[in-house]
DRENPA-419029 format. One record per residue: x, y, z of N, C-alpha, C, O in turn. Coordinates in Angstrom, 2 decimals, always signed. Last residue first. Layout:
# residues N
<nc1->X&nc2->Y&nc3->Z&cac1->X&cac2->Y&cac3->Z&cc1->X&cc2->Y&cc3->Z&oc1->X&oc2->Y&oc3->Z>
...
# end
This chain:
# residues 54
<nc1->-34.80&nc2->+18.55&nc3->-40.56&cac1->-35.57&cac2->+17.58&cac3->-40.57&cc1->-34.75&cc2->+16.27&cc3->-41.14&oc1->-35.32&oc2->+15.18&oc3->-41.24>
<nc1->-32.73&nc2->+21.01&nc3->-38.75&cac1->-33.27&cac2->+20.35&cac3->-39.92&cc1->-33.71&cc2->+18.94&cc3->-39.65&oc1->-33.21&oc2->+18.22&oc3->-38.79>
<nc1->-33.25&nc2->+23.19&nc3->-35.68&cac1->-32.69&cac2->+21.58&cac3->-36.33&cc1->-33.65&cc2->+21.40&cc3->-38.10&oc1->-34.82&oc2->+21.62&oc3->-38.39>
<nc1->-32.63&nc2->+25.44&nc3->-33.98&cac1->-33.55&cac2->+25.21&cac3->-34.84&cc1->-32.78&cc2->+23.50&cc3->-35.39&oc1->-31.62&oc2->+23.12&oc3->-35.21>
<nc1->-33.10&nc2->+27.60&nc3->-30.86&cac1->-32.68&cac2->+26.22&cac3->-31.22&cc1->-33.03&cc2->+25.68&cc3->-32.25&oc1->-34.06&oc2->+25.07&oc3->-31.97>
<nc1->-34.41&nc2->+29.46&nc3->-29.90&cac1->-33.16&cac2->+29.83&cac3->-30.71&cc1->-32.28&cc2->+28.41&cc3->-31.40&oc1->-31.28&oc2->+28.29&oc3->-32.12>
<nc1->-35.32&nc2->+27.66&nc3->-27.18&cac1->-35.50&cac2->+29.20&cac3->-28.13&cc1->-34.26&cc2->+29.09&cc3->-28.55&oc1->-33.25&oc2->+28.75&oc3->-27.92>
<nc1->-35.84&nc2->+23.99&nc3->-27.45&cac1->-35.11&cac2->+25.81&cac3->-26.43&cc1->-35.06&cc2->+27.07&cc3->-27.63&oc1->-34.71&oc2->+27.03&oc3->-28.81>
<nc1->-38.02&nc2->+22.27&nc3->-28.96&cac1->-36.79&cac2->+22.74&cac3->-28.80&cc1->-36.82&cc2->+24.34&cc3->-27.67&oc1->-37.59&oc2->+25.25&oc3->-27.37>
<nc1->-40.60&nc2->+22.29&nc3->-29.96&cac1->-39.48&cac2->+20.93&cac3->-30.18&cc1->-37.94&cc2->+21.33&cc3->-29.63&oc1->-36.91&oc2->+20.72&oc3->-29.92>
<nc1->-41.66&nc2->+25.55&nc3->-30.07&cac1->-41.92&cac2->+24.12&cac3->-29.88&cc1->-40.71&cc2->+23.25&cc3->-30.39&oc1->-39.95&oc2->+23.68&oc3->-31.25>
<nc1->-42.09&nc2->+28.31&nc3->-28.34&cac1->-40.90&cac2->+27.75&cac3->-28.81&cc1->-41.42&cc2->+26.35&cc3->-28.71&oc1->-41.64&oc2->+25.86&oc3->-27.61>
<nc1->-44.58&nc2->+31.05&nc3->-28.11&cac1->-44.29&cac2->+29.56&cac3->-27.84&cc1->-43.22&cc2->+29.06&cc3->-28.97&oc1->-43.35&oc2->+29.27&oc3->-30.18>
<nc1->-44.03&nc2->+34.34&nc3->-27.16&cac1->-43.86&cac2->+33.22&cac3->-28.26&cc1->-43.62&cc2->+31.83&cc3->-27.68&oc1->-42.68&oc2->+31.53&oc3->-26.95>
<nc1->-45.44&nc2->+35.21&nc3->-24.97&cac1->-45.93&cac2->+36.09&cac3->-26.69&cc1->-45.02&cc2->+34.86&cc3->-27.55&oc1->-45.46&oc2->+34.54&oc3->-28.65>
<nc1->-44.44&nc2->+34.23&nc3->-23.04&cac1->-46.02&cac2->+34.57&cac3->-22.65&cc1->-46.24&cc2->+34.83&cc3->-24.40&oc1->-47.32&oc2->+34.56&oc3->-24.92>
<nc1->-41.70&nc2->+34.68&nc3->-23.21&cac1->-42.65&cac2->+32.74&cac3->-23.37&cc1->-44.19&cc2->+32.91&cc3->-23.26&oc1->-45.01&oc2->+32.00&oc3->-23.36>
<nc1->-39.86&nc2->+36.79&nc3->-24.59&cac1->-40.78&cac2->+36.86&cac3->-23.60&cc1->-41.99&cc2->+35.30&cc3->-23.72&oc1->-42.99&oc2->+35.25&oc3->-24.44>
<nc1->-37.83&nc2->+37.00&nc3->-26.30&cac1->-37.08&cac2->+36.36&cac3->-25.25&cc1->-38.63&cc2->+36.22&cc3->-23.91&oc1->-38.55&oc2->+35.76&oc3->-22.77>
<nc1->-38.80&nc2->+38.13&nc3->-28.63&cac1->-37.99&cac2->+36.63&cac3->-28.74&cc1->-37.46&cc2->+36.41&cc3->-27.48&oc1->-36.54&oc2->+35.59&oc3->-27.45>
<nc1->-39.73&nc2->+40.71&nc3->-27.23&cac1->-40.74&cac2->+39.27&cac3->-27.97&cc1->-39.73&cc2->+37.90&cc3->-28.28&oc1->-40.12&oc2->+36.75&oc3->-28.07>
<nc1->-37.08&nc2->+42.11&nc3->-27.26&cac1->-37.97&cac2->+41.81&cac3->-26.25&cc1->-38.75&cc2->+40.34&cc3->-26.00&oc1->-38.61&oc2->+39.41&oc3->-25.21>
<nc1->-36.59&nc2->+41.71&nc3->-29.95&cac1->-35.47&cac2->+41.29&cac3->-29.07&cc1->-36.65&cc2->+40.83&cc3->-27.70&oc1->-36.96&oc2->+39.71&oc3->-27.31>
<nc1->-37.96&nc2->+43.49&nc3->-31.45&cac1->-37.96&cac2->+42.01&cac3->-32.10&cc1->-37.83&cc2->+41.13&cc3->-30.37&oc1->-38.58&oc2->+40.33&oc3->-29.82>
<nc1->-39.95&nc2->+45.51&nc3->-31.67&cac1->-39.38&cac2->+45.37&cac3->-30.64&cc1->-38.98&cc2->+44.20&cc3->-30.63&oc1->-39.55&oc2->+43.52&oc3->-29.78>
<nc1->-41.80&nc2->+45.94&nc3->-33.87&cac1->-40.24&cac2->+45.92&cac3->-34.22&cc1->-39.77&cc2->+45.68&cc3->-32.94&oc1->-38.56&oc2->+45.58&oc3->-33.14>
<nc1->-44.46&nc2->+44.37&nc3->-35.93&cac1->-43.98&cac2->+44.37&cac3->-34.28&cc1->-42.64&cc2->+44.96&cc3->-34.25&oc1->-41.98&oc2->+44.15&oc3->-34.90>
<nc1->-46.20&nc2->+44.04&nc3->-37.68&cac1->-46.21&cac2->+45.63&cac3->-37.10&cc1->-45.15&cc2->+45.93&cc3->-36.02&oc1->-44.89&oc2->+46.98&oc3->-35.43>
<nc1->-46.42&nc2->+41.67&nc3->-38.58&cac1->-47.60&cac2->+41.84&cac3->-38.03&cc1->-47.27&cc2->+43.48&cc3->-37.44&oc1->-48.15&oc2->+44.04&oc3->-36.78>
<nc1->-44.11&nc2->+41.33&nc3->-40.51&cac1->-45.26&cac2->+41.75&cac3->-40.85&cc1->-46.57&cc2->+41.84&cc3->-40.15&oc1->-47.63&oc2->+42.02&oc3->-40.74>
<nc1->-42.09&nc2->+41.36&nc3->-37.87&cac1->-42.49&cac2->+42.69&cac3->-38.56&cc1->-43.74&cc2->+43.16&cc3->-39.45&oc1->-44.31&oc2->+44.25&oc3->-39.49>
<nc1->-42.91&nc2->+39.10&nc3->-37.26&cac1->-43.04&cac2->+39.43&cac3->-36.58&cc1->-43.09&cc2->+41.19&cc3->-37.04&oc1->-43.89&oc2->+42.03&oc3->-36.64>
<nc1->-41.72&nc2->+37.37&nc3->-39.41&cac1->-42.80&cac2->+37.72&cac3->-39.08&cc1->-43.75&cc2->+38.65&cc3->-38.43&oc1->-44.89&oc2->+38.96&oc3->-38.77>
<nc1->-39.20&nc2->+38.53&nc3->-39.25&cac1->-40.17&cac2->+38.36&cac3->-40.48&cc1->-41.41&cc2->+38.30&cc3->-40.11&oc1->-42.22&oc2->+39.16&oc3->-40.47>
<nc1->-38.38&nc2->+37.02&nc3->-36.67&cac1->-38.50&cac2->+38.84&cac3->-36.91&cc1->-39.02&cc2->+38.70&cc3->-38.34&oc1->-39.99&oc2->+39.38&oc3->-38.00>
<nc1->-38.38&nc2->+34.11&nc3->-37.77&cac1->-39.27&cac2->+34.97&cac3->-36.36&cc1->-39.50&cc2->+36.44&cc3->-36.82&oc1->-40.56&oc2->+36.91&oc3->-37.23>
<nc1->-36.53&nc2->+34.39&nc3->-39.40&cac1->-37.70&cac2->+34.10&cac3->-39.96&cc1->-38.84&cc2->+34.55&cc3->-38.86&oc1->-39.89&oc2->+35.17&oc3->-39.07>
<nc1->-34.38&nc2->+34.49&nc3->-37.28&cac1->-34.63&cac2->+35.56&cac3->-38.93&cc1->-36.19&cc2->+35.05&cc3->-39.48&oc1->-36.80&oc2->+35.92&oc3->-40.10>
<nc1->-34.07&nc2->+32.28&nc3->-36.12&cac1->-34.77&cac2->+33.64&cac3->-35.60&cc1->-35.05&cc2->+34.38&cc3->-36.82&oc1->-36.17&oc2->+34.79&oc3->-37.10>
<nc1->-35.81&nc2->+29.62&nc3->-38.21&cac1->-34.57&cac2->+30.38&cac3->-38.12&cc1->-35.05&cc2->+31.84&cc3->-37.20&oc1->-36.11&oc2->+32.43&oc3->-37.44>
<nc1->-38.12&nc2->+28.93&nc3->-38.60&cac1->-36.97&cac2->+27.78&cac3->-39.02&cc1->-35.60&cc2->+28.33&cc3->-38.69&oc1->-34.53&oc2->+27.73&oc3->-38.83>
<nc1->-41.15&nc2->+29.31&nc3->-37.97&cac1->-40.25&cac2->+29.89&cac3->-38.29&cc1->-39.25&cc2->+28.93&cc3->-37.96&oc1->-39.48&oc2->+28.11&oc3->-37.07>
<nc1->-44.42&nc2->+29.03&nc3->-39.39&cac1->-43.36&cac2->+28.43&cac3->-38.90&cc1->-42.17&cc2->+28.74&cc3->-38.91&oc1->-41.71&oc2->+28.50&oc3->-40.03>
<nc1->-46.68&nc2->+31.49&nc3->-38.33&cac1->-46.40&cac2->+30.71&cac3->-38.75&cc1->-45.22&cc2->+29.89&cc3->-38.46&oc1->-44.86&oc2->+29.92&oc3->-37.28>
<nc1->-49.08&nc2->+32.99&nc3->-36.69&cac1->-47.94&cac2->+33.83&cac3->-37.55&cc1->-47.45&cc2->+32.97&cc3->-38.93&oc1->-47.60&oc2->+33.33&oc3->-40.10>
<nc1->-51.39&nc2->+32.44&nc3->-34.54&cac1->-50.16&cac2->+31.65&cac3->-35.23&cc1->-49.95&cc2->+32.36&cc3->-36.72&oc1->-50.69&oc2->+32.17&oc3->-37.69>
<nc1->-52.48&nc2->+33.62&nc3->-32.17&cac1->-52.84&cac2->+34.11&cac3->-33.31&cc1->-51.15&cc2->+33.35&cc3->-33.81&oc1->-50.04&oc2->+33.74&oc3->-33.43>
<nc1->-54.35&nc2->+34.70&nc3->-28.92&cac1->-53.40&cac2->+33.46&cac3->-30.00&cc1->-53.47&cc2->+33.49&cc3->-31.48&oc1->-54.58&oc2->+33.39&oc3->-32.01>
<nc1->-55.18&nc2->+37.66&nc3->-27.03&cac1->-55.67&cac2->+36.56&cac3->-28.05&cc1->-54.31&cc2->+36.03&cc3->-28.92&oc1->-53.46&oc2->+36.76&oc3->-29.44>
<nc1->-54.77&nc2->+39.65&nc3->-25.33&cac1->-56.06&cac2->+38.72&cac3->-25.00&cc1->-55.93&cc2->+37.78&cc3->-26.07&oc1->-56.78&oc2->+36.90&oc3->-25.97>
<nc1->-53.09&nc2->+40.95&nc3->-27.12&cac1->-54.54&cac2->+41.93&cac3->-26.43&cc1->-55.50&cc2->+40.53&cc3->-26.52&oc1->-56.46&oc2->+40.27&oc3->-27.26>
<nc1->-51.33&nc2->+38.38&nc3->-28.35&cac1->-51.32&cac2->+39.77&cac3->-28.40&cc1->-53.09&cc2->+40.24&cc3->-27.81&oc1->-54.10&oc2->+39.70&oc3->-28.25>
<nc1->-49.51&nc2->+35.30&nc3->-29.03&cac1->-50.33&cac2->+36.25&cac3->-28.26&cc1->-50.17&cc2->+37.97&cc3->-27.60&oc1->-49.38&oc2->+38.53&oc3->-26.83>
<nc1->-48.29&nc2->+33.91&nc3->-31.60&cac1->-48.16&cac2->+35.25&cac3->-31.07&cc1->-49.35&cc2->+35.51&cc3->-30.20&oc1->-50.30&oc2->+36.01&oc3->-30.80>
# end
């Protein structure tokens, strides 16, 4: 999550539902916005919204 100048890892989310979990416990409700903005969430191993089991 980058927020006012600064990177701050939330954690691993495995599912959008687990994104907005997080994302609420940091205060955030504008879920939709933030899951579609690449400046506030880095999407790794994959395209947003893309989740795969191990």
């Amino acid at each position: 999550m980058h927020s006012s100048g600064r990177a701050e890892i939330l954690g691993t989310a495995y599912s959008d539902h687990d994104l907005v979990v997080f994302l609420e416990g940091a205060g955030i409700t504008d879920h939709e916005a933030i899951l579609e903005d690449p400046q506030r969430v880095e999407w790794r191993g994959g395209s947003a919204h893309e989740f795969h089991g191990a």
